[in-house]
C-alpha positions in Angstrom: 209.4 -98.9 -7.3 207.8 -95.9 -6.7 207.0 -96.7 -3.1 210.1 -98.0 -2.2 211.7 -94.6 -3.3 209.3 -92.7 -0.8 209.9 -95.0 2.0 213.6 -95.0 1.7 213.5 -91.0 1.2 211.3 -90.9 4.4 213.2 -92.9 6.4 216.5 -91.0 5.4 214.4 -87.8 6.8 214.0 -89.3 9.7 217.2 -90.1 10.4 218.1 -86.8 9.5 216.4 -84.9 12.2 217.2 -87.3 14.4 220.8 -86.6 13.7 219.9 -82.7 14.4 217.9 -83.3 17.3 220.9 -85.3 18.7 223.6 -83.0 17.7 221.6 -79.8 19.1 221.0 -81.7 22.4 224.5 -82.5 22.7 225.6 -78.7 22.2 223.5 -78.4 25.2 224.8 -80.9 27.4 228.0 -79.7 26.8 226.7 -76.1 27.6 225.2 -77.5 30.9 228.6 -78.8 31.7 230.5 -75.4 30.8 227.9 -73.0 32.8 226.5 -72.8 35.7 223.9 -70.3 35.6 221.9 -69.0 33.0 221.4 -72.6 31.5 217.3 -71.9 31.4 217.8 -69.0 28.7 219.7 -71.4 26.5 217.7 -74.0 26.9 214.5 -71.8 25.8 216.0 -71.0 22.9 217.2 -74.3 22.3 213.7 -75.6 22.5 213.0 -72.9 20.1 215.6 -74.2 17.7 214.0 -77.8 17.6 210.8 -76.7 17.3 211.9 -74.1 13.7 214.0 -77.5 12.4 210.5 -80.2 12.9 208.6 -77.4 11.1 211.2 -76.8 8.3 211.3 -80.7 8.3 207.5 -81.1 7.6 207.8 -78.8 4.7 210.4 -80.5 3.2 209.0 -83.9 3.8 205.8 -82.7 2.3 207.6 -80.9 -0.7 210.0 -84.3 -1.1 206.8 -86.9 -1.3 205.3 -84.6 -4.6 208.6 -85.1 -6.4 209.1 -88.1 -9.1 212.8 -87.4 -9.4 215.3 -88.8 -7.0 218.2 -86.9 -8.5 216.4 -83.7 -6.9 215.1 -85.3 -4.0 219.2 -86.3 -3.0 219.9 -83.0 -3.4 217.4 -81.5 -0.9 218.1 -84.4 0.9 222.0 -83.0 1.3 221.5 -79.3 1.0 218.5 -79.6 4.7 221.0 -81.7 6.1 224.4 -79.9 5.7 222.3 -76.6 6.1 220.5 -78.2 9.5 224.1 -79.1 11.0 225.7 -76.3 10.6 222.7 -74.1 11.6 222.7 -75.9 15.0 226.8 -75.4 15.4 226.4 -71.5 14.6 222.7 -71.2 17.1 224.8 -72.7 20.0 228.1 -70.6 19.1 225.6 -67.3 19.1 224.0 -68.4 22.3 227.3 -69.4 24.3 228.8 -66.0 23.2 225.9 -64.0 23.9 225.6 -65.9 27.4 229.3 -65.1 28.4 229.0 -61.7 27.4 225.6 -60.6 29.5 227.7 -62.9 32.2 230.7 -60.4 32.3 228.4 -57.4 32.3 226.4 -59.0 35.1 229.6 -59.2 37.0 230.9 -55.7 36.5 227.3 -54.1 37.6 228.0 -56.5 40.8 231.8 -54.7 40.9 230.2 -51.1 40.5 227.9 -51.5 42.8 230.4 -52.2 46.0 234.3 -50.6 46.7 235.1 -51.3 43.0 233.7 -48.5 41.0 237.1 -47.7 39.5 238.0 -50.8 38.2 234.5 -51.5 36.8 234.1 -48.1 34.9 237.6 -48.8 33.6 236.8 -52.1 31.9 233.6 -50.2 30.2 235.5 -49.8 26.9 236.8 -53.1 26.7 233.8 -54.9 26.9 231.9 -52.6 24.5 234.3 -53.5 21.8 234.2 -57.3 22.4 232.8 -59.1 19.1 230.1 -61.6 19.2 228.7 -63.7 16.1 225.9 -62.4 14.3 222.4 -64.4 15.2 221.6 -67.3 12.8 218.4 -67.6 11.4 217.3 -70.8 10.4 215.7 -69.6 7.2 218.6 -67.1 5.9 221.7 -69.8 5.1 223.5 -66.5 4.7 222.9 -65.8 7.8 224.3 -69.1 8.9 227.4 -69.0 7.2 228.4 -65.2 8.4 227.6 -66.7 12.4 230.3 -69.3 12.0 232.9 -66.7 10.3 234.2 -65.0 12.6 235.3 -62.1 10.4 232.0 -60.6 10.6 231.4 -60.7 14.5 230.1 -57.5 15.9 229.5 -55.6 18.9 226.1 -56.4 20.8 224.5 -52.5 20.8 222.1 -53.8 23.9 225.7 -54.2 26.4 225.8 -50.4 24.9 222.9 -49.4 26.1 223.5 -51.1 29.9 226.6 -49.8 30.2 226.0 -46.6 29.2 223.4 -46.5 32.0 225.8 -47.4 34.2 228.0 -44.8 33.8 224.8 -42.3 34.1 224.2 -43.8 37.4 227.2 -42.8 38.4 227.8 -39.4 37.3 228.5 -37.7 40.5 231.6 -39.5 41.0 233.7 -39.9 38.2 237.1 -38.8 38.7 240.4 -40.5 37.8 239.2 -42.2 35.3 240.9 -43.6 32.3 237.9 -44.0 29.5 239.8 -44.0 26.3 237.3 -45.1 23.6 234.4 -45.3 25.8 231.2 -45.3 23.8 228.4 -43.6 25.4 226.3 -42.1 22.4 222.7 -41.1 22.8 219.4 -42.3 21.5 220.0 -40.3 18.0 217.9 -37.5 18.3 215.9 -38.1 21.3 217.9 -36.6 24.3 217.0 -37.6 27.6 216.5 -35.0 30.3 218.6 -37.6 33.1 221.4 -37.8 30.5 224.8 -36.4 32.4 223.4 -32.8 33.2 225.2 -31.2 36.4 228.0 -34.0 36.1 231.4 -33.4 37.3 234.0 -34.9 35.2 237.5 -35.3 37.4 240.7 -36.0 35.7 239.2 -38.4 33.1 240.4 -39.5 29.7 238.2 -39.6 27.1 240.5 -39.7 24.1 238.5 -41.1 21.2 235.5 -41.3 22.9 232.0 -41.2 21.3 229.6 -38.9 23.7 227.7 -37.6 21.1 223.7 -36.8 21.5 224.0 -36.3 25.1 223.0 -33.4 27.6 226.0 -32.4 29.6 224.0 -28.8 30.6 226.0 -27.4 33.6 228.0 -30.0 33.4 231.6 -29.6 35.0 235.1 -30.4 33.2 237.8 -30.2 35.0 241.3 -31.5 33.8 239.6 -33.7 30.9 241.3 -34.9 27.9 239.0 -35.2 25.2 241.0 -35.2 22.3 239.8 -36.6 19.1 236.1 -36.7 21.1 232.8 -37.3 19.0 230.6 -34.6 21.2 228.6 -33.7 18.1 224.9 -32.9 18.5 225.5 -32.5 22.7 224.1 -29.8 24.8 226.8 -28.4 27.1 224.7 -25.1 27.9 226.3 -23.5 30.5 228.6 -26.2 31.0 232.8 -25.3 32.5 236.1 -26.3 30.7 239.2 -26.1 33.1 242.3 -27.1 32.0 241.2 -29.7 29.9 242.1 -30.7 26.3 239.7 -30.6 23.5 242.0 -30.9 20.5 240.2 -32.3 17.6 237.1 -32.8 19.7 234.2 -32.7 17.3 231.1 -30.2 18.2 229.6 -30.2 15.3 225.6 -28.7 16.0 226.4 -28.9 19.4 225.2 -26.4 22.0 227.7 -24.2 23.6 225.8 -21.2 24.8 227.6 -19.8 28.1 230.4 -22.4 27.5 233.6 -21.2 29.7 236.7 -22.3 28.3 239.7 -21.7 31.2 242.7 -22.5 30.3 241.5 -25.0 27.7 243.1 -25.8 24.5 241.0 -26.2 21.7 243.4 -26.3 18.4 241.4 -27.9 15.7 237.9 -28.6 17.3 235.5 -28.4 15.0 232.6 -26.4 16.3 230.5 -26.4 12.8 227.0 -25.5 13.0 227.3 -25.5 16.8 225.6 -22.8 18.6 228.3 -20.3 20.4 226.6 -17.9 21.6 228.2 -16.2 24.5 231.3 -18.2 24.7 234.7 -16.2 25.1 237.0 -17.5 22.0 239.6 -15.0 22.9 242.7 -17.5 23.5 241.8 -19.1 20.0 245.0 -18.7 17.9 244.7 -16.8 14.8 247.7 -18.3 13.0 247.0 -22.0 11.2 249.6 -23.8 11.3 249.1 -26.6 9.5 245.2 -26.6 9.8 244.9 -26.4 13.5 242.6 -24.1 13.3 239.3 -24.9 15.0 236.9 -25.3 12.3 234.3 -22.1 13.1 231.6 -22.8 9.6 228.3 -22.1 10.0 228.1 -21.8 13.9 226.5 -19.1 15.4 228.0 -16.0 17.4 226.4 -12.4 18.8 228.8 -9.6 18.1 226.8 -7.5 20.7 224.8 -8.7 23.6 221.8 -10.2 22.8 218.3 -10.3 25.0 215.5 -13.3 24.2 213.6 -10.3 24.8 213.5 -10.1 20.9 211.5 -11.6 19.4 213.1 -13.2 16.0 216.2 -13.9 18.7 213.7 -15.7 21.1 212.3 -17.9 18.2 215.2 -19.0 16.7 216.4 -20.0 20.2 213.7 -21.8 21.6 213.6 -23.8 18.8 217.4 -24.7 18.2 218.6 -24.8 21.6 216.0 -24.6 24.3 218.7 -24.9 26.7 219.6 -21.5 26.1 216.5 -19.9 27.5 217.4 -20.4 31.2 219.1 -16.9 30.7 217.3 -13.6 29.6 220.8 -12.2 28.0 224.2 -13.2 26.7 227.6 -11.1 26.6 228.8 -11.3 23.2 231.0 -13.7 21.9 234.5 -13.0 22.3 237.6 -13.4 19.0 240.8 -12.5 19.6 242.0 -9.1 17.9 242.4 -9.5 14.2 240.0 -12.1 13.8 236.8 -11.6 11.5 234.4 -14.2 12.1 232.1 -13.7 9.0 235.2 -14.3 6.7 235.2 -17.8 8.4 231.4 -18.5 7.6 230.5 -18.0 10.8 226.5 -16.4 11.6 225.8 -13.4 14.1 222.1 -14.0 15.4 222.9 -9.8 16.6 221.9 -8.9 13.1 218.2 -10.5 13.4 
């Protein structure tokens, strides 16, 4: 009886994998049918896929031939199946997505690359927010389940990172641009010296955007809306602000030393912690009308002009903002009349 049991049990395994086996190489044919190029990828990690479930399927073959009881052997039996069909269903979803996806960036590097820079650079933000399934892993079912769900698909951060590149390859002619909700954050704290120094920004809209941990040193702005902007923890040493918009723009620990601000409007920015050394503040309002004030804590200032001549000055500099050192002086920062910046929190490095 006993025998009987084990060789029904192992010929239900078999038909088992069989039935995954089959059902994953259907998914591809139909993938093989539905694409043209980039079938070899899939296929690899299709390969891959087959190779996880005849492991997993040992194991539990294995595992199944030491048990007595067939009440617990049925439901193994069940759970590897249902778990072994559905991880195939959510592999081929992930790898179709992921396949379309790098396909549609492929095609907009081709479109940069010729008399279609415009349109290319323009379609940046959409594809940055486009969703993809989460990767299954065979041995997380979790993982299985949130892959078929499509309420938890998420943005793929590597399309970030050639995108963002992308841009930077182009930063010497971007003008007329309409970037609302671009995303071209840095690599956390590691800045990169190629970043978007010396850029020149030409009627652009980056409402919403996320450009924080960038260099934009010398960087020119000219008739730039960056409204509601994430430019925290950015260099824009010696960078130029003309008639640009940088309400709500967020500079918190940026660096602003020698920032010119013509004929910019900067109600509510929140320069917190960022370094303003040598930037004319003069056209700031002093009345807050309903909190529009730009938010001035903890950054720093020079009532008097300063030299990196001195030595506590010249520490504190080339440590914070290195940036800064390209210039042996500063002309101090500039309030309009009426305004005490201590009152607001903020730090005068003159005093060191």
């Amino acid at each position: 009886m006993g025998v009987k049991i084990v060789v029904n049990i192992q010929y239900r395994l078999s038909m088992l994998f069989r039935e995954a086996v089959h059902f994953v190489n259907k998914v591809l044919i139909d993938l093989k049918k539905m694409i043209r190029f980039g079938i070899q990828r899939i296929q690899s990690n299709i390969h891959k896929c087959l190779f996880l479930v005849k492991k997993l399927g040992d194991m539990i073959y294995e595992f199944c031939i030491q048990l007595k009881s067939a009440f617990w052997i049925r439901v193994i039996y069940t759970f590897v199946g249902l778990h072994l069909t559905l991880f195939a269903l959510a592999f081929g979803k992930y790898e179709l997505s992921v396949f379309r996806l790098d396909n549609k960036v492929t095609n907009l590097i081709t479109l940069a690359g010729g008399k279609n820079l415009k349109l290319a650079l323009e379609r940046i933000p959409m594809l940055q927010r486009r969703k993809i399934p989460i990767e299954p892993k065979i041995y997380n079912p979790l993982s299985v389940f949130y892959s078929l769900n499509s309420n938890y698909d998420d943005v793929n951060f590597e399309v970030f990172n050639e995108l963002r590149f992308l841009v930077i390859s182009n930063k010497y002619n971007l003008s007329d641009l309409n970037l609302n909700g671009i995303i071209l954050r840095g690599f956390g704290n590691i800045r990169l010296d190629h970043d978007f120094n010396d850029s020149k920004f030409l009627n652009i809209s980056f409402i919403q955007a996320g450009l924080n941990h960038n260099i934009f040193t010398k960087g020119k702005f000219i008739k730039v809306d960056l409204w509601g902007a994430n430019m925290e923890n950015c260099d824009l040493a010696f960078s130029e602000f003309y008639n640009s918009s940088l309400r709500s723009t967020k500079f918190k620990q940026s660096n602003l030393c020698g920032v010119k601000l013509i004929n910019t409007d900067y109600t509510d920015a929140d320069f917190r912690q960022a370094n303003l050394i040598g930037v004319d503040l003069s056209a700031m309002s002093i009345v807050d009308v309903c909190g529009m004030l730009p938010k001035l804590q903890g950054a720093y200032y020079n009532s008097s002009q300063i030299s990196i001549i001195n030595e506590k000055q010249f520490i504190f500099i080339t440590n914070q903002f290195p940036s800064c050192t390209k210039k042996s002086f500063f002309q101090p920062t500039k309030f309009p009349n009426g305004f005490d910046p201590k009152k607001e929190g903020m730090i005068d490095i003159s005093d060191w």
